[in-house]
TIVOVEX-759628 format. One record per atom (N, C-alpha, C, O): residue in one letter; x, y, z. Coordinates in steps of 0.2 Angstrom, whole numbers, padded with zeros to 4 digits, always signed. Atoms other than C-alpha are relative to their C-alpha. Layout:
<pts>
AXYZ/...
</pts>
This chain:
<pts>
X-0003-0003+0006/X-0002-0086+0646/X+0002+0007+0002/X-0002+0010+0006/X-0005-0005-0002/X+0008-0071+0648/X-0001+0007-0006/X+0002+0008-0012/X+0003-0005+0005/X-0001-0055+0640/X+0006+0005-0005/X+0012+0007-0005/X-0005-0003+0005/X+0006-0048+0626/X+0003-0006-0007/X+0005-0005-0013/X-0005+0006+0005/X+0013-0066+0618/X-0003-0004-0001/X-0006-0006+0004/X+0006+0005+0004/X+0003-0078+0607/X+0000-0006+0004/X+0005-0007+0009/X-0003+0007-0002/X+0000-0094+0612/X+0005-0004+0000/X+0007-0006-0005/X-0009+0005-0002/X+0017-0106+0619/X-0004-0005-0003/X-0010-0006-0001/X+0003+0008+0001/X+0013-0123+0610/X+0009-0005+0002/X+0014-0004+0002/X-0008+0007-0004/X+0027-0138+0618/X+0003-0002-0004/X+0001-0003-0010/X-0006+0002+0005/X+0041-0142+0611/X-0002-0009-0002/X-0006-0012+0002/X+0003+0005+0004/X+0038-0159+0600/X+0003-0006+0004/X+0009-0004+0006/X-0002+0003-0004/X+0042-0173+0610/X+0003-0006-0005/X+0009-0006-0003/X-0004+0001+0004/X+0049-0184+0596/X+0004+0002-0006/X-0001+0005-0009/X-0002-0003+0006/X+0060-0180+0580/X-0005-0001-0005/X-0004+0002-0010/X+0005+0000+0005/X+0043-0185+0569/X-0004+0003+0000/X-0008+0005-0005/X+0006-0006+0000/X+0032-0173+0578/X+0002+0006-0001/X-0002+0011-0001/X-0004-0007+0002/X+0045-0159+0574/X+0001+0001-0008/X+0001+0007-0011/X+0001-0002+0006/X+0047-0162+0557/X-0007-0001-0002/X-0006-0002-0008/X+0007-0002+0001/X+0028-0162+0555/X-0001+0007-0001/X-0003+0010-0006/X+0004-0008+0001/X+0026-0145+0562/X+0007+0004-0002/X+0008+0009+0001/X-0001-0002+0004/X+0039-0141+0551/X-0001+0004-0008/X-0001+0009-0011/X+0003+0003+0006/X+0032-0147+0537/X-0006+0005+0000/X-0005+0010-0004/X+0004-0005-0001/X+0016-0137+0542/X-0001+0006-0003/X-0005+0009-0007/X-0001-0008+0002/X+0024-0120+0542/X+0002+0000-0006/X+0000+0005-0009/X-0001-0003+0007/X+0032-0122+0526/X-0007+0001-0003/X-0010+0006-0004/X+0008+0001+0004/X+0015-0129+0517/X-0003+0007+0003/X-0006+0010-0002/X+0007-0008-0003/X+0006-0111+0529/X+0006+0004-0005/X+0004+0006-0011/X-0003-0006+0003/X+0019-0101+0522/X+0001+0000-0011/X+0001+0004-0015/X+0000+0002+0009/X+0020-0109+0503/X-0008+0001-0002/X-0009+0005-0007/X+0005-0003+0001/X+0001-0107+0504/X-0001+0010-0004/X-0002+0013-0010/X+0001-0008-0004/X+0001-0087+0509/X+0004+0001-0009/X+0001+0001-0014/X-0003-0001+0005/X+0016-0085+0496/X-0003-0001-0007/X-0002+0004-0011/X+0006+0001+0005/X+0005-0094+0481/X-0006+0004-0001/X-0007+0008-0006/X+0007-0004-0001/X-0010-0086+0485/X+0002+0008-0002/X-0001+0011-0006/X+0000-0007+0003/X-0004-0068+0483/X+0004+0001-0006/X+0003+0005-0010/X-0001+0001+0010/X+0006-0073+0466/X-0007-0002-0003/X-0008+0000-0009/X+0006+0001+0004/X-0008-0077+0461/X-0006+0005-0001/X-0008+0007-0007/X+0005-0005+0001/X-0020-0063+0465/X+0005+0005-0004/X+0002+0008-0009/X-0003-0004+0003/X-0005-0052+0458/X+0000-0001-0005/X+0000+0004-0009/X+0001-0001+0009/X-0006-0060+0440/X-0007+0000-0002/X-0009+0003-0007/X+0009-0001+0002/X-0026-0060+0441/X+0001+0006-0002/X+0000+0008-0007/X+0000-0007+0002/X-0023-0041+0443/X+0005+0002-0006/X+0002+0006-0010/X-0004-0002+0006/X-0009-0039+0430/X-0005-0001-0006/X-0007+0002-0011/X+0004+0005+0006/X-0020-0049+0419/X-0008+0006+0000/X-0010+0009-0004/X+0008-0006+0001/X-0036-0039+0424/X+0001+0008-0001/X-0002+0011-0006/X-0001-0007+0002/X-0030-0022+0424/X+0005+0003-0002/X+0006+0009-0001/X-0006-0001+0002/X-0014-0022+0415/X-0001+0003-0008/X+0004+0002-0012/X+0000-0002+0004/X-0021-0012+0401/X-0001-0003-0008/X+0002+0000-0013/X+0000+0002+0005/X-0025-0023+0388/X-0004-0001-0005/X-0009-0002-0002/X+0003-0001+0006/X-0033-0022+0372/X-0006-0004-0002/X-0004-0010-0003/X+0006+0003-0001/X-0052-0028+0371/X+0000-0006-0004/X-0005-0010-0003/X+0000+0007+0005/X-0047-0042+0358/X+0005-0007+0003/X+0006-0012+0000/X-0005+0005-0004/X-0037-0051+0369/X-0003-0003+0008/X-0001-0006+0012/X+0005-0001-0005/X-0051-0051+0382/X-0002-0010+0003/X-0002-0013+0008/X+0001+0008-0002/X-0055-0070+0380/X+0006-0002+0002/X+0006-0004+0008/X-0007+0001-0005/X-0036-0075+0383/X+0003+0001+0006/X+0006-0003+0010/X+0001-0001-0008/X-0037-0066+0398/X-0003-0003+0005/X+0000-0004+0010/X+0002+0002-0004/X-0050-0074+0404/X+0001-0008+0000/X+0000-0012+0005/X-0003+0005-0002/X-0044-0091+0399/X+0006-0002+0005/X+0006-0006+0009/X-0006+0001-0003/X-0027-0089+0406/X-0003+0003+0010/X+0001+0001+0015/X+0004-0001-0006/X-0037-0083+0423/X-0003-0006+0002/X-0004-0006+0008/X+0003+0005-0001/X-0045-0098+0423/X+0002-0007+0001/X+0000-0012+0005/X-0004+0006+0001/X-0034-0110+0418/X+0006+0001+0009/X+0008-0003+0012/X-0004+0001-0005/X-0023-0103+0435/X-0005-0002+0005/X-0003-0004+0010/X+0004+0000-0006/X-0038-0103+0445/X-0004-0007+0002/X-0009-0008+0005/X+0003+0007-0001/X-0040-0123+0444/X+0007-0001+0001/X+0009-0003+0007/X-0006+0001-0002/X-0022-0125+0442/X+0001+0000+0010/X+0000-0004+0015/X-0002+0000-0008/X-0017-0117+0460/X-0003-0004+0004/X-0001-0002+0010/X+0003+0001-0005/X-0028-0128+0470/X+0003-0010-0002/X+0006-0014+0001/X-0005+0006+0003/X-0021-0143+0460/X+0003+0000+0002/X+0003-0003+0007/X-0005+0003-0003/X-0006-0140+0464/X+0003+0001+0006/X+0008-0001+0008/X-0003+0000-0009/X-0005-0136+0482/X-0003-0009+0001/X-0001-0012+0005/X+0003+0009-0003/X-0017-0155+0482/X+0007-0005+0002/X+0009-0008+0006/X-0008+0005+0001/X-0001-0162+0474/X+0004+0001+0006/X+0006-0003+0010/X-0007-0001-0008/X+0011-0154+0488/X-0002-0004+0004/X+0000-0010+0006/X+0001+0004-0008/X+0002-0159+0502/X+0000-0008-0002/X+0001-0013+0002/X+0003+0011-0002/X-0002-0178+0496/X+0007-0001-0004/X+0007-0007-0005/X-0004+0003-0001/X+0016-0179+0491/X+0003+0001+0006/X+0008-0003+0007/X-0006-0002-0007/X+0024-0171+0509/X-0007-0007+0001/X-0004-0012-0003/X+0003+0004-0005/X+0010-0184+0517/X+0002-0007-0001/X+0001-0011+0003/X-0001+0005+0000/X+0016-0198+0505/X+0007-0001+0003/X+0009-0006+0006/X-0009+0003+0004/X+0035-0197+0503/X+0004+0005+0004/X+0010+0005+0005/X-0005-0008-0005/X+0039-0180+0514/X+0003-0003+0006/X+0006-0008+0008/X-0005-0001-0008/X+0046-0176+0532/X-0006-0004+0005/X-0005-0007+0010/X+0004+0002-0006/X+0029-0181+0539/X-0002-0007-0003/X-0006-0010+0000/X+0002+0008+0002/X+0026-0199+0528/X-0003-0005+0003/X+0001-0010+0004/X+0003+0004-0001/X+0013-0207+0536/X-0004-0004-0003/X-0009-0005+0000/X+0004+0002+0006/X+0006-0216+0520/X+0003-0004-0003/X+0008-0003+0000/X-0004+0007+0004/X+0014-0230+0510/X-0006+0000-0005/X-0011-0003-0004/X+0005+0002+0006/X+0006-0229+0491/X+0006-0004-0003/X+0012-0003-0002/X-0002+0002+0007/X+0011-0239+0477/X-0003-0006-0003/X-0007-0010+0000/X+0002+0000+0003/X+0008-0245+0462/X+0004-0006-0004/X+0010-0006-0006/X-0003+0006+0006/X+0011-0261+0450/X-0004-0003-0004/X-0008+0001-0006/X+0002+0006+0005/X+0006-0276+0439/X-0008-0002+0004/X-0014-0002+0002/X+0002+0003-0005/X-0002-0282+0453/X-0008+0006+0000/X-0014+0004-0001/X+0006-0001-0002/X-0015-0268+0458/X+0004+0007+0004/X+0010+0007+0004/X-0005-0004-0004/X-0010-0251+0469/X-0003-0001+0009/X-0008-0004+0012/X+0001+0001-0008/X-0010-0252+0487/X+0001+0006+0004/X+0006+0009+0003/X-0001-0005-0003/X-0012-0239+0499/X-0001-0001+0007/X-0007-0002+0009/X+0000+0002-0006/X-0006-0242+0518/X+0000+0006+0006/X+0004+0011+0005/X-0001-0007-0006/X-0007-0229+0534/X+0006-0005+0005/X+0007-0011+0004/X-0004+0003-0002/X+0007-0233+0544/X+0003+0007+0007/X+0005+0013+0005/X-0002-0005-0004/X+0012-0223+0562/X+0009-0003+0000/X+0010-0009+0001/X-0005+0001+0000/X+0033-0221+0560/X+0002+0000+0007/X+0006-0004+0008/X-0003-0001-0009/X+0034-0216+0582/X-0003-0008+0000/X-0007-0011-0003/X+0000+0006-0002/X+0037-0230+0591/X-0007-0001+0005/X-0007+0003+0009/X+0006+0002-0003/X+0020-0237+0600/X+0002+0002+0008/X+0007+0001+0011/X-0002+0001-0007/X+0017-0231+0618/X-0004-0005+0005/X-0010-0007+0005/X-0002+0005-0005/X+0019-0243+0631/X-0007+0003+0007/X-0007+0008+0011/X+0007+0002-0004/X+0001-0247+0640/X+0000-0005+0007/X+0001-0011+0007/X+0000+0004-0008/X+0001-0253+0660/X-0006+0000+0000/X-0009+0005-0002/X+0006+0001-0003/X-0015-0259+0665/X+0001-0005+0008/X+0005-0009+0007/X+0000+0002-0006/X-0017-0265+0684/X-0006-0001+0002/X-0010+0004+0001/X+0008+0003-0004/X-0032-0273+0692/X-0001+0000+0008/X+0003-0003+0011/X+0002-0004-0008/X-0039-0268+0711/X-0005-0007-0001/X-0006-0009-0007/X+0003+0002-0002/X-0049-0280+0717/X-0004+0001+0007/X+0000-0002+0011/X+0000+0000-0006/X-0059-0277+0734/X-0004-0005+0002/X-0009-0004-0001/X+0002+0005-0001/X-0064-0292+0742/X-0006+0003+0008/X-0003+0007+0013/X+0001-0002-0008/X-0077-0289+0758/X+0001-0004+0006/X-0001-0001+0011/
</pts>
Protein backbone atom coordinates (compact mmCIF):
# COMPACT_ATOMS: atom_id res chain seq x y z
CA UNK A 1 0.00 0.00 0.00
CA UNK A 2 1.45 3.19 -1.00
CA UNK A 3 1.67 5.76 2.10
CA UNK A 4 -0.42 8.46 1.87
CA UNK A 5 -3.56 6.55 0.14
CA UNK A 6 -6.35 4.60 1.72
CA UNK A 7 -6.79 1.35 1.01
CA UNK A 8 -7.12 0.17 -3.18
CA UNK A 9 -10.10 -2.29 -2.98
CA UNK A 10 -10.47 -4.48 -6.77
CA UNK A 11 -12.29 -3.40 -9.14
CA UNK A 12 -15.65 -5.77 -9.02
CA UNK A 13 -15.23 -8.49 -11.31
CA UNK A 14 -18.98 -8.80 -12.38
CA UNK A 15 -21.83 -6.05 -13.20
CA UNK A 16 -23.72 -7.39 -9.75
CA UNK A 17 -20.78 -6.97 -7.44
CA UNK A 18 -20.53 -3.30 -8.91
CA UNK A 19 -23.80 -2.37 -8.41
CA UNK A 20 -23.62 -3.78 -4.86
CA UNK A 21 -20.91 -1.58 -3.87
CA UNK A 22 -22.87 1.07 -5.35
CA UNK A 23 -25.68 0.46 -3.48
CA UNK A 24 -23.38 0.34 -0.34
CA UNK A 25 -22.23 3.91 -0.78
CA UNK A 26 -25.36 5.33 -1.43
CA UNK A 27 -27.03 3.54 1.71
CA UNK A 28 -23.24 5.04 3.71
CA UNK A 29 -23.88 8.10 2.43
CA UNK A 30 -28.02 8.37 2.82
CA UNK A 31 -26.97 7.08 6.47
CA UNK A 32 -24.45 9.99 7.28
CA UNK A 33 -26.91 12.61 5.52
CA UNK A 34 -30.14 11.20 7.69
CA UNK A 35 -28.23 11.06 10.64
CA UNK A 36 -27.11 14.83 10.86
CA UNK A 37 -30.81 16.03 9.73
CA UNK A 38 -31.75 14.55 12.37
CA UNK A 39 -29.47 15.59 15.08
CA UNK A 40 -30.19 19.14 13.45
CA UNK A 41 -34.05 19.07 14.10
CA UNK A 42 -33.36 17.49 17.75
CA UNK A 43 -31.30 20.63 18.30
CA UNK A 44 -33.78 23.19 16.61
CA UNK A 45 -36.28 21.32 18.69
CA UNK A 46 -34.10 21.44 21.89
CA UNK A 47 -32.74 24.77 21.83
CA UNK A 48 -34.90 26.64 19.51
CA UNK A 49 -36.23 28.77 22.17
CA UNK A 50 -39.40 27.65 22.84
CA UNK A 51 -41.95 28.39 25.36
CA UNK A 52 -42.05 25.77 28.56
CA UNK A 53 -45.77 24.84 27.56
CA UNK A 54 -45.02 23.41 24.49
CA UNK A 55 -42.24 21.19 26.23
CA UNK A 56 -44.27 17.92 26.02
CA UNK A 57 -44.65 18.28 21.93
CA UNK A 58 -41.20 18.78 21.89
CA UNK A 59 -40.50 15.82 23.45
CA UNK A 60 -43.05 13.84 21.66
CA UNK A 61 -42.03 15.04 18.19
CA UNK A 62 -38.21 13.91 19.40
CA UNK A 63 -39.32 10.78 19.96
CA UNK A 64 -41.58 10.08 17.45
CA UNK A 65 -38.35 10.95 14.94
CA UNK A 66 -36.11 8.96 17.17
CA UNK A 67 -38.10 5.56 16.26
CA UNK A 68 -39.14 6.72 12.99
CA UNK A 69 -35.33 7.26 11.56
CA UNK A 70 -34.30 3.77 12.27
CA UNK A 71 -37.58 2.56 10.68
CA UNK A 72 -36.91 3.97 7.93
CA UNK A 73 -33.48 3.38 6.98
CA UNK A 74 -34.69 -0.82 7.99
CA UNK A 75 -37.26 -0.17 5.13
CA UNK A 76 -34.39 1.21 2.58
CA UNK A 77 -32.14 -1.45 3.22
CA UNK A 78 -34.77 -4.50 3.06
CA UNK A 79 -36.22 -2.81 -0.03
CA UNK A 80 -32.55 -2.20 -1.93
CA UNK A 81 -31.94 -6.06 -0.62
CA UNK A 82 -35.40 -7.19 -1.88
CA UNK A 83 -36.21 -5.33 -5.30
CA UNK A 84 -32.94 -2.93 -5.51
CA UNK A 85 -29.45 -3.05 -7.62
CA UNK A 86 -28.27 -5.59 -5.26
CA UNK A 87 -31.69 -8.12 -5.03
CA UNK A 88 -30.71 -11.14 -3.64
CA UNK A 89 -34.12 -12.03 -2.11
CA UNK A 90 -37.36 -13.02 -3.88
CA UNK A 91 -40.43 -12.19 -1.24
CA UNK A 92 -43.91 -12.44 -1.87
CA UNK A 93 -46.94 -12.51 -0.80
CA UNK A 94 -50.64 -14.17 -1.70
CA UNK A 95 -53.80 -16.26 -0.98
CA UNK A 96 -51.75 -18.96 -0.70
CA UNK A 97 -49.24 -17.80 2.15
CA UNK A 98 -45.79 -15.52 1.73
CA UNK A 99 -42.80 -16.88 0.49
CA UNK A 100 -39.34 -15.81 0.96
CA UNK A 101 -36.54 -17.14 -1.38
CA UNK A 102 -32.48 -16.27 -1.32
CA UNK A 103 -31.45 -16.57 -4.79
CA UNK A 104 -27.48 -15.70 -6.06
CA UNK A 105 -28.12 -13.68 -9.56
CA UNK A 106 -23.90 -14.41 -10.76
CA UNK A 107 -23.56 -17.14 -12.74
CA UNK A 108 -22.23 -20.20 -10.54
CA UNK A 109 -18.36 -20.87 -10.69
CA UNK A 110 -17.27 -23.59 -12.54
CA UNK A 111 -15.51 -26.36 -10.07
CA UNK A 112 -12.54 -28.80 -11.51
CA UNK A 113 -11.80 -31.48 -9.26
CA UNK A 114 -8.91 -34.09 -10.38
CA UNK A 115 -7.88 -37.20 -8.62
CA UNK A 116 -3.83 -38.25 -8.08
CA UNK A 117 -3.55 -41.62 -7.51
CA UNK A 118 0.07 -43.15 -6.33
CA UNK A 119 0.24 -46.76 -6.84
CA UNK A 120 3.62 -48.37 -5.23
Amino acid sequence: MVEGVGMILPPPSTFAEGQRAVALWLMSAAGVFCGIGFAGVILLLWLGGWTVASESQRIMAISLMGAGFPLGMIAVVLALAVGGPVGRFKVSAGKEGASFEAEDRDPPNVVTTTKTEVQP
